[in-house]
N, CA, C and O atoms as CSV, one atom per row, in Angstrom:
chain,resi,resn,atom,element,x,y,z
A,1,UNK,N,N,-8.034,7.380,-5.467
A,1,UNK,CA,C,-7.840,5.975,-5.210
A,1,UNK,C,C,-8.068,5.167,-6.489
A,1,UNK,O,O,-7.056,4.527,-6.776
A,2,UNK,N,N,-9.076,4.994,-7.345
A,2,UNK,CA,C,-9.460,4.579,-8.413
A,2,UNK,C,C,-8.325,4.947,-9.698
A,2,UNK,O,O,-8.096,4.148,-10.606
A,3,UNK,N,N,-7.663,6.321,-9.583
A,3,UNK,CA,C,-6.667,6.031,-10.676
A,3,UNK,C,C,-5.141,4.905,-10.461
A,3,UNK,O,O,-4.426,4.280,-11.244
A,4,UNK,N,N,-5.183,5.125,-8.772
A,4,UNK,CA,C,-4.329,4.414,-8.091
A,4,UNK,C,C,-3.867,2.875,-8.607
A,4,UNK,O,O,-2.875,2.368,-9.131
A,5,UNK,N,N,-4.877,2.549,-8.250
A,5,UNK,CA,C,-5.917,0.969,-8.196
A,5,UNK,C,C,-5.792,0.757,-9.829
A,5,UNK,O,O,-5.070,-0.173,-10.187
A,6,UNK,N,N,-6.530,1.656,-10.984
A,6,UNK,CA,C,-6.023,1.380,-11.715
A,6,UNK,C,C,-4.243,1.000,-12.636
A,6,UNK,O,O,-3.925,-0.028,-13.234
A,7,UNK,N,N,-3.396,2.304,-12.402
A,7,UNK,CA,C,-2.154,2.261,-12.455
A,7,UNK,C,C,-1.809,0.914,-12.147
A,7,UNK,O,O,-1.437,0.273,-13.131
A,8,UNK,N,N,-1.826,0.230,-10.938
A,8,UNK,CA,C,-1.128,-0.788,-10.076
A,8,UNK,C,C,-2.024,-1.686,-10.897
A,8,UNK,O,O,-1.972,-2.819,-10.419
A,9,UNK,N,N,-2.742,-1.633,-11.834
A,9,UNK,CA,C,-3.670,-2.859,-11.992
A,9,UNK,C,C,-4.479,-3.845,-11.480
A,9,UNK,O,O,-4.586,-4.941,-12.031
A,10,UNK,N,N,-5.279,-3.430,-10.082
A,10,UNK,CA,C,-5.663,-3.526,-9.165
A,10,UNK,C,C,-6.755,-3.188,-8.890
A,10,UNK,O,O,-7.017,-2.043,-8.524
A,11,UNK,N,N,-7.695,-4.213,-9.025
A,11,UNK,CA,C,-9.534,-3.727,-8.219
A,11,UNK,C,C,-9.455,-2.699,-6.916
A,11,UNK,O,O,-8.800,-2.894,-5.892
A,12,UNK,N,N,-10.418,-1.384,-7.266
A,12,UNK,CA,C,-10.390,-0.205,-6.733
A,12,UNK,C,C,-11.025,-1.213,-5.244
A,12,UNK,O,O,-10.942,-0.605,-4.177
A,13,UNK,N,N,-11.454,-2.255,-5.194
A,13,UNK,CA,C,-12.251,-2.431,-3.927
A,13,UNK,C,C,-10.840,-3.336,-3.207
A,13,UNK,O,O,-10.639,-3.372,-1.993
A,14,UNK,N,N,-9.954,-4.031,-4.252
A,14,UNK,CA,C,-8.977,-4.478,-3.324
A,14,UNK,C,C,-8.122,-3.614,-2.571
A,14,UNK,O,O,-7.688,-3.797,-1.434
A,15,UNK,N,N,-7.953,-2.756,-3.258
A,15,UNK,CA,C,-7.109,-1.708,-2.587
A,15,UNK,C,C,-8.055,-0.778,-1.301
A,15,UNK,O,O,-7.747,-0.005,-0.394
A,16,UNK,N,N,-8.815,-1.128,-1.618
A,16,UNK,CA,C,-9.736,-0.466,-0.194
A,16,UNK,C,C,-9.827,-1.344,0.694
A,16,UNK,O,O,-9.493,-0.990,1.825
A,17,UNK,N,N,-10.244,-2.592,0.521
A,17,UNK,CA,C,-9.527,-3.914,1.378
A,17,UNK,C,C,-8.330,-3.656,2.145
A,17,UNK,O,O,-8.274,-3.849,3.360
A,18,UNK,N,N,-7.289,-3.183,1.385
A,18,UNK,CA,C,-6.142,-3.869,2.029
A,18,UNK,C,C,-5.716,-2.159,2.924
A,18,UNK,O,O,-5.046,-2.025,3.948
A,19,UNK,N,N,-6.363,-1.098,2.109
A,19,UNK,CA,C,-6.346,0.158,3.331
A,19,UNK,C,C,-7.278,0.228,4.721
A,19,UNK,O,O,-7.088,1.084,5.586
A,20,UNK,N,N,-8.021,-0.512,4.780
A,20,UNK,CA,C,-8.824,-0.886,5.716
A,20,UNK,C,C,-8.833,-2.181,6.609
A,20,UNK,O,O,-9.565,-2.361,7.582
A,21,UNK,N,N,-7.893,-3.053,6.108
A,21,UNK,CA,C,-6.747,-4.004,6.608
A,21,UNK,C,C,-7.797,-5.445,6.490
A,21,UNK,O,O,-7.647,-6.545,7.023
A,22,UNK,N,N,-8.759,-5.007,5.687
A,22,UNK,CA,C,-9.618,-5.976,5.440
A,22,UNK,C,C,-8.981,-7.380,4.759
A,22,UNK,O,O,-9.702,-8.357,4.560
A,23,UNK,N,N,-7.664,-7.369,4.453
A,23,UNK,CA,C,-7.067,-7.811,3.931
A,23,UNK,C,C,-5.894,-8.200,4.165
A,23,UNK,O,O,-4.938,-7.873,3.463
A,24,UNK,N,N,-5.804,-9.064,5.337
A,24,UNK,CA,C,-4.756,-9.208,6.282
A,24,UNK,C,C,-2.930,-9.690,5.480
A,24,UNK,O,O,-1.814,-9.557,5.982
A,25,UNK,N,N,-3.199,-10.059,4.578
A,25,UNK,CA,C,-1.758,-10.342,3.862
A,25,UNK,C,C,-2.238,-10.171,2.244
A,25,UNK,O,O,-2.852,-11.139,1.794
A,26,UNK,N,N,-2.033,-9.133,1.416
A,26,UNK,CA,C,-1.860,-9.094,0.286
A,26,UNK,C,C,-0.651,-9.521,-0.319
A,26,UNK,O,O,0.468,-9.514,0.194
A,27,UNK,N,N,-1.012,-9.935,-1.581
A,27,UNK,CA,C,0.095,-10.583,-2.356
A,27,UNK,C,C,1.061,-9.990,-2.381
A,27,UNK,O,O,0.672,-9.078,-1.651
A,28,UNK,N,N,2.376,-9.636,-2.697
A,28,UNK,CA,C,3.426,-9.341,-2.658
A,28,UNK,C,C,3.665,-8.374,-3.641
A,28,UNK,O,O,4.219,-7.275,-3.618
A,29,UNK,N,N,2.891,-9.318,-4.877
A,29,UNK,CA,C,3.062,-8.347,-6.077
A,29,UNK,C,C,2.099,-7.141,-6.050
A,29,UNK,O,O,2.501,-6.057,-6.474
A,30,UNK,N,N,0.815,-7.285,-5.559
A,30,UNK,CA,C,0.243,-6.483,-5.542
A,30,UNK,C,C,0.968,-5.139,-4.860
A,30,UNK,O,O,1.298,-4.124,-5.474
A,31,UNK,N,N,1.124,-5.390,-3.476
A,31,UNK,CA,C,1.965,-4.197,-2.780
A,31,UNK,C,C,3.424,-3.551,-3.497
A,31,UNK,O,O,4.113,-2.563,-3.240
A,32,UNK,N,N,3.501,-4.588,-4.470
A,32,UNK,CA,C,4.933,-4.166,-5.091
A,32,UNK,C,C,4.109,-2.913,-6.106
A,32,UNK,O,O,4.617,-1.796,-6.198
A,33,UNK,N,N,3.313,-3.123,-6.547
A,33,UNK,CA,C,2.911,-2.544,-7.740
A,33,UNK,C,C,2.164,-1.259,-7.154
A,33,UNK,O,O,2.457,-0.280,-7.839
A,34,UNK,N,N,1.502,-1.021,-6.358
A,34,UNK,CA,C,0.931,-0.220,-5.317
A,34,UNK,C,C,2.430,1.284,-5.353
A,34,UNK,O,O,2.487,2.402,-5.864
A,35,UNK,N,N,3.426,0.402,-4.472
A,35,UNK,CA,C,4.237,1.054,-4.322
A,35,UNK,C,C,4.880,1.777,-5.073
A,35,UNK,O,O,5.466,2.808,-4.744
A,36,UNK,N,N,4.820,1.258,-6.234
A,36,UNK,CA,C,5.713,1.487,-7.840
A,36,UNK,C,C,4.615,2.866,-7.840
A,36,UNK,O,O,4.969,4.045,-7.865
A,37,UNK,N,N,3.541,2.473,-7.812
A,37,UNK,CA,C,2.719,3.857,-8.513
A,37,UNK,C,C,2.544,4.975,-7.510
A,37,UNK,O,O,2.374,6.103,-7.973
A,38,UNK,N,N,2.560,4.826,-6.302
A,38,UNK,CA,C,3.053,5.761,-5.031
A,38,UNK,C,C,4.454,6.310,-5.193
A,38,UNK,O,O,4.752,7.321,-4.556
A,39,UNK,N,N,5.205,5.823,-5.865
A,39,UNK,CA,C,6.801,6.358,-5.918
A,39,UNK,C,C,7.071,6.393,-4.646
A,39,UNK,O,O,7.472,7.328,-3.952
A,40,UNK,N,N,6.723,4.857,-4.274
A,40,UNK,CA,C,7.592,4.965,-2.642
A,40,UNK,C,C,8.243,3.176,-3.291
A,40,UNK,O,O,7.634,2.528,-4.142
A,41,UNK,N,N,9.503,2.734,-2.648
A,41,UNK,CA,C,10.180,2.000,-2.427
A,41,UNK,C,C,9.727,0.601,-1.406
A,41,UNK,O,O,8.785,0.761,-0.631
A,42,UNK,N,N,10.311,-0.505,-1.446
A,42,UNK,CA,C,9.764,-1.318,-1.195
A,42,UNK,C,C,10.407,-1.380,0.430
A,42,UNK,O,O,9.938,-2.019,1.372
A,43,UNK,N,N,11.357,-0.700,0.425
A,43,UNK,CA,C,12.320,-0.701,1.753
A,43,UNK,C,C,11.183,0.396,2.497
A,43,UNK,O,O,10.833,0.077,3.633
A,44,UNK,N,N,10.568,1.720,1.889
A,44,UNK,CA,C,9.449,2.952,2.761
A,44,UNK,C,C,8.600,2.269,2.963
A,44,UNK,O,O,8.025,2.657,3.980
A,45,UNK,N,N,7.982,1.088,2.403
A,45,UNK,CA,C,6.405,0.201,2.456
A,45,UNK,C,C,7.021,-0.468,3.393
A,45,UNK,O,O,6.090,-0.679,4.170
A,46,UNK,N,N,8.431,-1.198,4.099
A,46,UNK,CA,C,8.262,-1.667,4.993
A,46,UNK,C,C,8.929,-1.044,6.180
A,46,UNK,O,O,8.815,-1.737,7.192
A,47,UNK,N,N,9.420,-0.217,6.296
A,47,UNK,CA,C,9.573,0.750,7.477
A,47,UNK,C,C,8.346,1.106,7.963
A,47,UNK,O,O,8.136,1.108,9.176
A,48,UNK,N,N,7.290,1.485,6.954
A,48,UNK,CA,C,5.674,1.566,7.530
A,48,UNK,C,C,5.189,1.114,7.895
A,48,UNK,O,O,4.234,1.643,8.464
A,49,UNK,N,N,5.385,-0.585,7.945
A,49,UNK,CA,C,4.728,-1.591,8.575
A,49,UNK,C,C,5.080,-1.849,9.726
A,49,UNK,O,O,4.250,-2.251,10.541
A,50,UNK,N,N,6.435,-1.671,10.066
A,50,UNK,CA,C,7.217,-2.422,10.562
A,50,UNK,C,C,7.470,-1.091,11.832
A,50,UNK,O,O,7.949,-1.321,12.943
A,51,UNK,N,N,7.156,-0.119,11.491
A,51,UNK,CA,C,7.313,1.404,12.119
A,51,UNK,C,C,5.740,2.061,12.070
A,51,UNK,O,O,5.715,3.289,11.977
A,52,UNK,N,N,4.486,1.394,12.122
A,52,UNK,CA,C,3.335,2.340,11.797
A,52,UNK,C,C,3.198,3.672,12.631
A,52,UNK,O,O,2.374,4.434,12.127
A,53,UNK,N,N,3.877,4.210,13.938
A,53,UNK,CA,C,3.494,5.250,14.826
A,53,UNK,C,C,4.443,6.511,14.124
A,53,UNK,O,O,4.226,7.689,14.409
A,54,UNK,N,N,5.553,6.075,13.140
A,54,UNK,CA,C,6.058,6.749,12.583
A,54,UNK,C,C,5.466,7.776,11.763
A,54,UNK,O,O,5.780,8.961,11.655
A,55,UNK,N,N,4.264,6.903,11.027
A,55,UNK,CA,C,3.682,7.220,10.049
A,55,UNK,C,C,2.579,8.499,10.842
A,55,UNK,O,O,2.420,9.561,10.241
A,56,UNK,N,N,2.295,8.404,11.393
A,56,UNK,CA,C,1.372,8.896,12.293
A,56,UNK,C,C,1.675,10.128,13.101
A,56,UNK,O,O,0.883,11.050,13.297
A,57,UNK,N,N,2.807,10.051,13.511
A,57,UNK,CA,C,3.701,11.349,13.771
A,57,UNK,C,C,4.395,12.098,12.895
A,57,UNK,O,O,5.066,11.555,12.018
A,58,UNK,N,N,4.309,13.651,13.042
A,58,UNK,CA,C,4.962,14.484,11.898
A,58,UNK,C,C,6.424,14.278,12.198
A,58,UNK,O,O,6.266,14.271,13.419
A,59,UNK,N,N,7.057,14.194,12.128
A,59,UNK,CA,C,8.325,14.462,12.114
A,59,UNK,C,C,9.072,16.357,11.919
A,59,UNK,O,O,10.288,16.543,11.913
């Protein structure tokens, strides 16, 4: 998590915030940058939101 957080340029505690939903709307950019360093797309970050039981089931 901490190299994560770093990469994205991002306090290791915000990003634990916002995985723990402590953090009900993060900035935009932040999640943009998150995503960039996950090598997931901004269209997979919102199918996840928008689909969370997906995530949760194997396919």
């Amino acid at each position: 998590m901490l190299e994560i957080a770093l990469e994205a340029q991002v306090s290791p505690e915000t990003l634990r915030k916002i995985e723990s939903g402590r953090v009900a709307t993060p900035a935009f950019q932040t999640i943009a940058a998150i995503a960039d360093v996950l090598g997931l797309s901004l269209d997979e970050v919102w199918a996840g939101i928008s689909q969370p039981e997906s995530i949760a089931a194997p396919a």
